[in-house]
Backbone bond lengths (Angstrom), bond angles and torsions (degrees), N, CA, C in turn:
res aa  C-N    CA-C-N  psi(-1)  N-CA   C-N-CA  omega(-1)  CA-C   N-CA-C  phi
1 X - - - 1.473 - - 1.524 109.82 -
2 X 1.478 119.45 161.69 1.767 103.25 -167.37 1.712 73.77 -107.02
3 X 1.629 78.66 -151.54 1.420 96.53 -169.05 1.371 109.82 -71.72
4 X 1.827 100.24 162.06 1.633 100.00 172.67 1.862 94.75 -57.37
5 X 1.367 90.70 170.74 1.655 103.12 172.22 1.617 111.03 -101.87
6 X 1.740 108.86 143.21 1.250 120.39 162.41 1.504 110.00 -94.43
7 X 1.282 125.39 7.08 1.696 123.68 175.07 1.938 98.89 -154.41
8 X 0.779 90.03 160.01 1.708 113.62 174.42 0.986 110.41 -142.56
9 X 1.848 108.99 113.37 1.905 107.35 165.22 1.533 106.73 -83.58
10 X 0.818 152.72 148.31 1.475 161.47 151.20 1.368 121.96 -108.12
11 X 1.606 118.06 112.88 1.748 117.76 151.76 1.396 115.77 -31.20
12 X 0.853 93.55 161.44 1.565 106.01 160.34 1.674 129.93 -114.72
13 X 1.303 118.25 -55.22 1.046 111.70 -176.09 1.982 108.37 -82.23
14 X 1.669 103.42 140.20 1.763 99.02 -171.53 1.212 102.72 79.80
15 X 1.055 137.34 -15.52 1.708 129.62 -158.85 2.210 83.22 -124.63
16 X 0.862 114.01 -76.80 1.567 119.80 -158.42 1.580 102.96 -116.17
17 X 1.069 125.27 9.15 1.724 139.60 161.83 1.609 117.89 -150.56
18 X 0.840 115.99 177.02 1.642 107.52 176.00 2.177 80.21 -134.18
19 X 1.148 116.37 127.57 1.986 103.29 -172.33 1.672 71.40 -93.82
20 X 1.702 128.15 -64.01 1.131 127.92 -104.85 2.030 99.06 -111.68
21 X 1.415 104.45 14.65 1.801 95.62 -172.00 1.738 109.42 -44.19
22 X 1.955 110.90 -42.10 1.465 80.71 171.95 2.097 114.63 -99.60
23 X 1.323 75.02 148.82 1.583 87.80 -160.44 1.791 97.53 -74.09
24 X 0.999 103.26 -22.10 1.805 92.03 174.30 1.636 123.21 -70.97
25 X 1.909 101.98 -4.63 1.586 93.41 172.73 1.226 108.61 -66.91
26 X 1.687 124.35 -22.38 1.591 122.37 -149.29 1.576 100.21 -88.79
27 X 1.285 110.05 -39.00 1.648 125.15 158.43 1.648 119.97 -42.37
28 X 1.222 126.19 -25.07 1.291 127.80 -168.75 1.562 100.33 -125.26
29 X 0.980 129.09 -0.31 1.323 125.74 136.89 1.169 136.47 -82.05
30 X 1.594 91.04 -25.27 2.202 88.85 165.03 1.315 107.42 -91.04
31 X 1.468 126.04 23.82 1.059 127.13 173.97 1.763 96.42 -92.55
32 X 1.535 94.81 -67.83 1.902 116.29 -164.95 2.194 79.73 -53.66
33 X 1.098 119.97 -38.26 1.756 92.84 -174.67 1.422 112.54 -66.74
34 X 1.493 119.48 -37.89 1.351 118.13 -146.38 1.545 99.19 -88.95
35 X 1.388 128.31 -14.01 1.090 151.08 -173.67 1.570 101.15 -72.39
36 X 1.328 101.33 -62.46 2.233 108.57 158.65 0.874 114.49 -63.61
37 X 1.111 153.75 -72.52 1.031 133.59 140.10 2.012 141.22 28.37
38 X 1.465 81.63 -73.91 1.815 102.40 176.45 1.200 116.25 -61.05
39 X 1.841 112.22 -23.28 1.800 110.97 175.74 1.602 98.09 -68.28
40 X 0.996 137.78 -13.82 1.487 120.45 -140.57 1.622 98.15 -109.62
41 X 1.599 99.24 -47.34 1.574 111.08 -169.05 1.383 100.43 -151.15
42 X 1.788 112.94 -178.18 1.329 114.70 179.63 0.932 97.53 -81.74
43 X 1.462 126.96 148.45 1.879 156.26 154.31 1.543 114.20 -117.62
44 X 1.740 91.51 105.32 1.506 97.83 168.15 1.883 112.22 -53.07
45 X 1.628 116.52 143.33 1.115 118.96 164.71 1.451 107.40 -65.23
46 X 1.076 142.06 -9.96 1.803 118.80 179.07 1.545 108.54 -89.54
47 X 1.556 123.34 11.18 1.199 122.20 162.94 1.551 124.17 -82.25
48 X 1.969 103.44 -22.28 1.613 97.27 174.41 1.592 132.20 -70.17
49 X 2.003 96.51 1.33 1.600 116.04 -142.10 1.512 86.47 -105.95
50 X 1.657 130.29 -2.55 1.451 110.74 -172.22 1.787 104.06 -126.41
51 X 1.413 111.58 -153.64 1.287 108.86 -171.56 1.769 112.33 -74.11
52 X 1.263 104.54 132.83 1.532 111.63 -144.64 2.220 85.05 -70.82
53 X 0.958 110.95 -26.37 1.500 121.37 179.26 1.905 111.58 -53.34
54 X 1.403 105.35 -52.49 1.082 129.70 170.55 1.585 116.34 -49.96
55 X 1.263 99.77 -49.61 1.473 118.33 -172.43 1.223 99.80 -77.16
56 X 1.175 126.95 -54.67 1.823 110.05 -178.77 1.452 113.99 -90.69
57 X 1.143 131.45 38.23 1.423 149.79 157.19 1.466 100.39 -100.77
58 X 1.169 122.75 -35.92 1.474 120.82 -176.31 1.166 133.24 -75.80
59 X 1.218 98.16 -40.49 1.534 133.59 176.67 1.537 103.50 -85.10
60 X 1.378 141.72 -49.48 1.543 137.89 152.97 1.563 95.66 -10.30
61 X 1.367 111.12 -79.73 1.561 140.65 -160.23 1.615 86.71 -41.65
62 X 0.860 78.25 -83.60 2.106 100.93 -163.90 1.610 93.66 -21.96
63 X 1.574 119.24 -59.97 1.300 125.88 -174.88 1.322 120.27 -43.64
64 X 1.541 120.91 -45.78 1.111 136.41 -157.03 1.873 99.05 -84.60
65 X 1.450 100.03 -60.15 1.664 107.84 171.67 1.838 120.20 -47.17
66 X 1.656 113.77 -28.34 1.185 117.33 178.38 1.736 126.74 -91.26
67 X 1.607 96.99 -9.14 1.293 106.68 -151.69 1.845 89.56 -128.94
68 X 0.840 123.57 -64.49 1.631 139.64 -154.05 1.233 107.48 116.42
69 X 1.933 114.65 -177.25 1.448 102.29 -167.17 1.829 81.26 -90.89
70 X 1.191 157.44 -45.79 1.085 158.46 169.71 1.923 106.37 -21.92
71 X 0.823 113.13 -73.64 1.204 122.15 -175.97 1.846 123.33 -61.36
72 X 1.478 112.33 -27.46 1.092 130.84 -179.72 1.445 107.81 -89.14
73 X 1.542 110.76 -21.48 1.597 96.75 -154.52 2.063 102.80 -79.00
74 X 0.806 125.34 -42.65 1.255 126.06 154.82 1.827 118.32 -17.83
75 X 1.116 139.74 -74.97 1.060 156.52 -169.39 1.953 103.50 -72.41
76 X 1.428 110.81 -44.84 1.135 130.50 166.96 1.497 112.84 -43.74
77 X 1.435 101.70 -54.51 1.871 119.42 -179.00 1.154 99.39 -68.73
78 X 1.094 149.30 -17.46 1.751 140.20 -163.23 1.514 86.22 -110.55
79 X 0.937 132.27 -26.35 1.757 117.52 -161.92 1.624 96.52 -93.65
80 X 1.490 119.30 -29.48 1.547 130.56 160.08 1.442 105.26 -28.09
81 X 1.567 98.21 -66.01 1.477 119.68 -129.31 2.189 93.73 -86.84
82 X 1.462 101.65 -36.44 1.477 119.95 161.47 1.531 114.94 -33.81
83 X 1.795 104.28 -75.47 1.691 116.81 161.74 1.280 113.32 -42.20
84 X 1.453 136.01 -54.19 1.350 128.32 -174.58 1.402 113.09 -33.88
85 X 1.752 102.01 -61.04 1.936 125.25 -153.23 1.531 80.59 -55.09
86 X 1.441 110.76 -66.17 1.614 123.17 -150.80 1.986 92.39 -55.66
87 X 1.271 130.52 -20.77 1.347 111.02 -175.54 1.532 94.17 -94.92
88 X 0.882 135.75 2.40 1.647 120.97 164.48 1.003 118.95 -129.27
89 X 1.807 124.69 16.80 1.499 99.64 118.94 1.323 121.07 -86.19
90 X 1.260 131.21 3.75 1.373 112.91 177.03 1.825 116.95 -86.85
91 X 1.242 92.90 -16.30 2.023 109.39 -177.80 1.639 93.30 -86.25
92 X 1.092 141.57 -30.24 1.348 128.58 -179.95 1.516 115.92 -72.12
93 X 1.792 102.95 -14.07 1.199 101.98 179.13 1.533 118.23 -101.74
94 X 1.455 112.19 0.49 1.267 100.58 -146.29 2.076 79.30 -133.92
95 X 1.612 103.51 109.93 1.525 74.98 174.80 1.713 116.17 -107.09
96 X 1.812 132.24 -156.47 0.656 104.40 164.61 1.428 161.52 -27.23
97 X 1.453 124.22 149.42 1.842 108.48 169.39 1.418 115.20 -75.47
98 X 1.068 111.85 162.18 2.046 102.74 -162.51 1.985 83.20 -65.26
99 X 1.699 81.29 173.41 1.404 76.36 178.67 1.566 128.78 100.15
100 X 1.532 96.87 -51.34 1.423 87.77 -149.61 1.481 107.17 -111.80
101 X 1.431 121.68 13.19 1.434 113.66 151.98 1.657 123.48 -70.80
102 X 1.398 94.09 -30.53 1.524 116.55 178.25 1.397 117.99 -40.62
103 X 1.378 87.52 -61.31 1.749 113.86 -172.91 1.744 118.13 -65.15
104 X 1.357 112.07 -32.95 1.249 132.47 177.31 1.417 93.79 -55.19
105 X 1.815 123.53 -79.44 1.048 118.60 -158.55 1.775 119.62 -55.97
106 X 2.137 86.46 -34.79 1.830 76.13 162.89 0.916 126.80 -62.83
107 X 1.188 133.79 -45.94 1.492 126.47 -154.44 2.406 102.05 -79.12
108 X 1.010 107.02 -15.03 1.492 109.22 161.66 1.713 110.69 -94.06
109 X 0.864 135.76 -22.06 1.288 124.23 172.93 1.960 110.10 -71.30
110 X 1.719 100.49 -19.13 1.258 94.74 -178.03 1.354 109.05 -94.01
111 X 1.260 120.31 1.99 1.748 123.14 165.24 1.511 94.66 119.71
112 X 1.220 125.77 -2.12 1.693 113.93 -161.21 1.332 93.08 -77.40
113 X 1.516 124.41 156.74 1.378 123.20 -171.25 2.038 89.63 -116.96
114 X 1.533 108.88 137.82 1.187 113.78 -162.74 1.861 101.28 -132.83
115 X 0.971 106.67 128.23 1.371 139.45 -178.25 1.509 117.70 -128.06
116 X 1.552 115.15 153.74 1.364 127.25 -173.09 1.516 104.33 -121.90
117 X 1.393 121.84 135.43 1.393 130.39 176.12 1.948 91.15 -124.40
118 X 1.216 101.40 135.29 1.460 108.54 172.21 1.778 128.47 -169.58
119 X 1.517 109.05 144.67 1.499 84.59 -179.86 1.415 114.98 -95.07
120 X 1.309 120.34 23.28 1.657 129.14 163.25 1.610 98.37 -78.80
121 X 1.516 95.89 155.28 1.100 116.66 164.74 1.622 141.33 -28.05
122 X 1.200 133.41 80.51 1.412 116.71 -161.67 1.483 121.85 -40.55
123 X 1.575 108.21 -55.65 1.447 100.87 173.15 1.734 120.39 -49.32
124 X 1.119 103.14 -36.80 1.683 97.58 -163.87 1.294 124.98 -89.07
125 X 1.686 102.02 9.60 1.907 121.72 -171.62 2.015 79.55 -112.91
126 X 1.130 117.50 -31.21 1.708 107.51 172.51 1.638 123.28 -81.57
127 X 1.024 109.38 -12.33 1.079 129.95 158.97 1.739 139.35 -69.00
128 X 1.497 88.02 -36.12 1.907 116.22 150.19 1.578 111.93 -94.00
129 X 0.662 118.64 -40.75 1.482 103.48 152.31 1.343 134.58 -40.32
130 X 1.249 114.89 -78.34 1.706 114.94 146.19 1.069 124.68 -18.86
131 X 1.695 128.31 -41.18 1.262 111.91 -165.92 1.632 103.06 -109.90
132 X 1.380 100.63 7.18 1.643 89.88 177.35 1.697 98.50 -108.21
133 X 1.262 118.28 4.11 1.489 125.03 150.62 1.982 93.72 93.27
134 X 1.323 108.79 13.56 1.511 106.73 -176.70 2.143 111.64 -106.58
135 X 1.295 117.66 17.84 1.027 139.84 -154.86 1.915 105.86 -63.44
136 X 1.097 83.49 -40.78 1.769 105.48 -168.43 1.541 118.17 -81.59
137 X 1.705 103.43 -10.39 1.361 106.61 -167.01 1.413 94.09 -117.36
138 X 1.473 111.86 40.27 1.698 110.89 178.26 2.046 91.60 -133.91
139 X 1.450 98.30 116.45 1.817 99.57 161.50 1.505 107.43 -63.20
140 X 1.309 129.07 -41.23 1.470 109.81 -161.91 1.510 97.64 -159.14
141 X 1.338 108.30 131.01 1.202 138.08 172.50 1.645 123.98 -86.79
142 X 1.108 148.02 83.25 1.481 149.31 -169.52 1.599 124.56 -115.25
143 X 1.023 98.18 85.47 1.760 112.65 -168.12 1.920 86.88 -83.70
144 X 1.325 122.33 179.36 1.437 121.60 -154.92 1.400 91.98 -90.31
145 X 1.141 124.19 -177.27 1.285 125.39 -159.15 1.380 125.38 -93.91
146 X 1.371 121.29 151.31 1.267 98.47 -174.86 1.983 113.35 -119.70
147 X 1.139 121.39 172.95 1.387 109.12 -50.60 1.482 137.68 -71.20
148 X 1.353 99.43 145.40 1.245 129.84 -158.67 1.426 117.55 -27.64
149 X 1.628 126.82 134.57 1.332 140.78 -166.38 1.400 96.80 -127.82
150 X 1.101 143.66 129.40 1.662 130.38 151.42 1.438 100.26 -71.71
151 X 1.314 131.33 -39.52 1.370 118.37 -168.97 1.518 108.14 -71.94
152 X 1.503 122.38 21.85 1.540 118.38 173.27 1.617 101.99 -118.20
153 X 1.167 122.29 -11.81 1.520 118.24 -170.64 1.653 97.02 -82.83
154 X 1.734 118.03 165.93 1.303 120.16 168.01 0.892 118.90 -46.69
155 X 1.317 129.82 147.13 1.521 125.16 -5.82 1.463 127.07 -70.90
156 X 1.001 113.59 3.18 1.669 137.21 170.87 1.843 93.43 -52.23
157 X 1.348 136.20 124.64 1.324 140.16 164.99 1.663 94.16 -69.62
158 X 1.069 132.72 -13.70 1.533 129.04 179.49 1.455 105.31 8.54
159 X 1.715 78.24 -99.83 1.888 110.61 -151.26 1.747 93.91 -74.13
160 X 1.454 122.49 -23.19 1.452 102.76 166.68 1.517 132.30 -57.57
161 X 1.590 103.44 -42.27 1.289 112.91 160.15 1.326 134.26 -75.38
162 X 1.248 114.15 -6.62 1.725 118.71 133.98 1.295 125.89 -42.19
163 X 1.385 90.49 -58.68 1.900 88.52 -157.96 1.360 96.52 -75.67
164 X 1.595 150.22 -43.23 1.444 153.38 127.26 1.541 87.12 13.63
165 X 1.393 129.61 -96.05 1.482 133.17 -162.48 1.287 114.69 -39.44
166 X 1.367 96.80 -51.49 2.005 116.55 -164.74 1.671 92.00 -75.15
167 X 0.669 143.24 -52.98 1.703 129.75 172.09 1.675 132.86 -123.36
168 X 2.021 79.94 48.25 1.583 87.25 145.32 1.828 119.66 69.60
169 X 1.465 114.33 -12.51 1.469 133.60 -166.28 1.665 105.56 -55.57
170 X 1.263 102.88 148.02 1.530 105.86 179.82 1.902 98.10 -90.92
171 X 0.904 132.85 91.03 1.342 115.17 160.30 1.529 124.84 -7.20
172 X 1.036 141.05 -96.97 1.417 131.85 114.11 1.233 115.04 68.41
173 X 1.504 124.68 -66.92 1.184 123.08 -146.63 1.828 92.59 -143.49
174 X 1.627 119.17 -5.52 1.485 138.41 -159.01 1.693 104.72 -100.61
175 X 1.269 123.80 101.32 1.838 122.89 -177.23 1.737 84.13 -109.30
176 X 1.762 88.81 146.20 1.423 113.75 159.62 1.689 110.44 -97.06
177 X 0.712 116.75 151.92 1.320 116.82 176.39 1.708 111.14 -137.63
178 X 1.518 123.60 109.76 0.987 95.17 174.66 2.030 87.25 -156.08
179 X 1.383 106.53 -177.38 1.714 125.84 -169.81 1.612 109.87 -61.50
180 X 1.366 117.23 -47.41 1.612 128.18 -149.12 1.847 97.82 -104.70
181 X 1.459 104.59 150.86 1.145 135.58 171.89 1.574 89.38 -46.96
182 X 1.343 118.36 -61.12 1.345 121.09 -156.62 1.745 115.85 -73.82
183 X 1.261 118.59 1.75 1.814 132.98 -175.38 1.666 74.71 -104.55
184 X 1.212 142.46 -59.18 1.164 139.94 -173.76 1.781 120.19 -49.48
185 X 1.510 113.76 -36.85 1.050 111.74 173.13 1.745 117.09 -96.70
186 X 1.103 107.83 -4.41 2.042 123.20 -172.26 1.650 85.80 -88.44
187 X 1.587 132.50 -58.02 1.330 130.59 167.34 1.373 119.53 -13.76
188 X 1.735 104.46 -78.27 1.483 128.65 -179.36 1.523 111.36 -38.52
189 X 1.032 93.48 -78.56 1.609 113.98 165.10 1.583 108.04 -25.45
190 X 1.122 118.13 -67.75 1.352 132.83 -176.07 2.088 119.01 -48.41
191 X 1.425 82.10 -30.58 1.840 97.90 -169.87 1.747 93.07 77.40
192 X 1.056 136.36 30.26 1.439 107.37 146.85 1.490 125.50 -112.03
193 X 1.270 129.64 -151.32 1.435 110.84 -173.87 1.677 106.36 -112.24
194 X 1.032 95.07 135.17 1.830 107.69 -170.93 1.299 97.25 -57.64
195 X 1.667 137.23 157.29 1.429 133.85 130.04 1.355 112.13 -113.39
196 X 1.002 124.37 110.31 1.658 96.31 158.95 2.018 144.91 -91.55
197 X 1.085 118.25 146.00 1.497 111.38 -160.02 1.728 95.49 -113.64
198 X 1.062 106.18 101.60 1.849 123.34 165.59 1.532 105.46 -34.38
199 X 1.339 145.24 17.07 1.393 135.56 178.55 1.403 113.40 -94.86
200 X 1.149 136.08 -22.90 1.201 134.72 171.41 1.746 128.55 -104.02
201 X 0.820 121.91 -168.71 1.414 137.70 174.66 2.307 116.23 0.75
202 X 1.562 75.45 -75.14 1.703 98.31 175.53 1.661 117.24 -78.63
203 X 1.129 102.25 174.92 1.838 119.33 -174.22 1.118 111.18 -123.00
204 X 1.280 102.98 138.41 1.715 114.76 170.61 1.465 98.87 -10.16
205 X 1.337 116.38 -81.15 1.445 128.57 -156.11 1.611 106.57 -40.06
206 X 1.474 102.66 -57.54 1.551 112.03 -169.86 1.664 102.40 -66.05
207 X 1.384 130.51 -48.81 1.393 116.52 -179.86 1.385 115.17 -59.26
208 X 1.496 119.76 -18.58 1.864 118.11 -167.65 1.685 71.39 -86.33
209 X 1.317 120.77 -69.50 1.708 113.21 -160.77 1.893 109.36 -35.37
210 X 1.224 92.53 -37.19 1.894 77.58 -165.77 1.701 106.49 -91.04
211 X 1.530 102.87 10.47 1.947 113.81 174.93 1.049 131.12 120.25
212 X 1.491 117.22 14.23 1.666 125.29 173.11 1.665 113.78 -48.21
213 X 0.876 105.65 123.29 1.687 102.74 172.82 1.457 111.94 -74.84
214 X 1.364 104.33 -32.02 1.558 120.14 -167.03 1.160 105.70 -151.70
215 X 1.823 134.86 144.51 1.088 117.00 -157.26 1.804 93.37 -163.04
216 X 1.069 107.02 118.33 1.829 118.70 -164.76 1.903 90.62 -113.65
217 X 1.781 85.61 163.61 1.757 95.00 -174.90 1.479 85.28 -92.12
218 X 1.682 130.55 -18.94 1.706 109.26 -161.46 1.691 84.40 -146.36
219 X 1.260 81.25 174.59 1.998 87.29 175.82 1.254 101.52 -91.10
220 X 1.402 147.66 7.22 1.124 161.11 -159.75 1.986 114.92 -112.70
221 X 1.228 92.44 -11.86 1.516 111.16 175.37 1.838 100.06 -97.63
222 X 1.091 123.93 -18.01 1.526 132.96 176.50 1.776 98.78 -37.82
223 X 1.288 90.34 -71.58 1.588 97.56 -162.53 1.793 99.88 -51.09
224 X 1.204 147.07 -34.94 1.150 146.75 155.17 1.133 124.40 -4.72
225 X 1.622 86.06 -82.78 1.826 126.10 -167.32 2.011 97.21 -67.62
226 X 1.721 118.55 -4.31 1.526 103.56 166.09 1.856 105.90 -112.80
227 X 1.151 113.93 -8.77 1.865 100.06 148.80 0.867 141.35 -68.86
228 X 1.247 119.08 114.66 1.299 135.28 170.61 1.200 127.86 -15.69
């Protein structure tokens, strides 16, 4: 195991919210994309039927390959800006996992410096922040980039190695902690130390398989896994 940590990056979504338990929100956003989408170019209907995330990663592409990045980026920015709205109504609905306001303030009352890496929206994960009253006890906020790249979101170490830059973090001593195989491989990549948190998607097994160093059922077992 490395060292305890002096910072914690943390996901957000599955990790410190659950946005997506019903699976038909993700469906009706690849609807509201493919729908923007449809002014621009043709959109097969079996794109409104899958993960609405998926679907406007595809369609990004498609834009960029049909148009240039000049010509696309316009149409590109509205389908951004589309995903944003749709992630804060879904964060207004969905609040913390038990637990895990708790843990936040512990784990900053014990000096750890705590930051968010995520491919949600920056504004609209600060915005739940705010309203879960834990806003102030975060150094850095990093929603995916703008404007928007899929080839920068996880598993891309990207925006982890941003926030590493942007506040100064020792690798070293810096764990990500987040739900998906893919926070597990953006970590690695990254040089900091993987955690993984059993609340979403994958299993113990599968987050240690794709590189968990350490691997909890809640983010609420954190404070644990730094006693001695």
């Amino acid at each position: 195991m490395n060292e305890k940590p002096a910072a914690v990056i943390l996901d957000f979504d599955k990790t410190l919210a659950y946005l997506y338990r019903d699976q038909s929100l993700l469906t009706e956003l690849a609807a509201r994309i493919c729908r923007h989408y449809r002014a621009a170019f043709p959109v097969e209907e079996d794109l409104e039927r899958i993960d609405g995330y998926f679907a406007w990663y595809e369609l990004h592409r498609r834009a960029l390959s049909r148009f240039g990045e000049a010509g696309a980026s316009s149409v590109n920015a509205e389908g951004e800006k589309i995903v944003a709205r749709f992630e804060k109504e879904v964060m207004e609905k969905a609040p913390f996992m038990d637990g895990v306001v708790d843990t936040l303030k512990a784990l900053k009352h014990r000096g750890v410096s705590l930051s968010i890496v995520s491919t949600n929206s920056g504004d609209a994960i600060r915005e739940a922040l705010e309203r879960e009253g834990v806003a102030e006890l975060f150094d850095a906020v990093l929603g995916r980039s703008l404007p928007f790249d899929p080839q920068k979101v996880k598993p891309s170490p990207y925006l982890i190695e941003l926030c590493v830059r942007k506040l100064r973090l020792s690798k070293k001593t810096t764990w990500y902690a987040g739900d998906d195989v893919c926070d597990m491989e953006a970590a690695k990549r990254a040089g900091v130390t993987p955690v993984g948190i059993a609340t979403g998607r994958h299993s113990r097994e599968e987050l240690i398989g794709a590189g968990a160093v350490l691997c909890l059922d809640r983010l609420s077992d954190l404070l644990g896994a730094l006693d001695p």
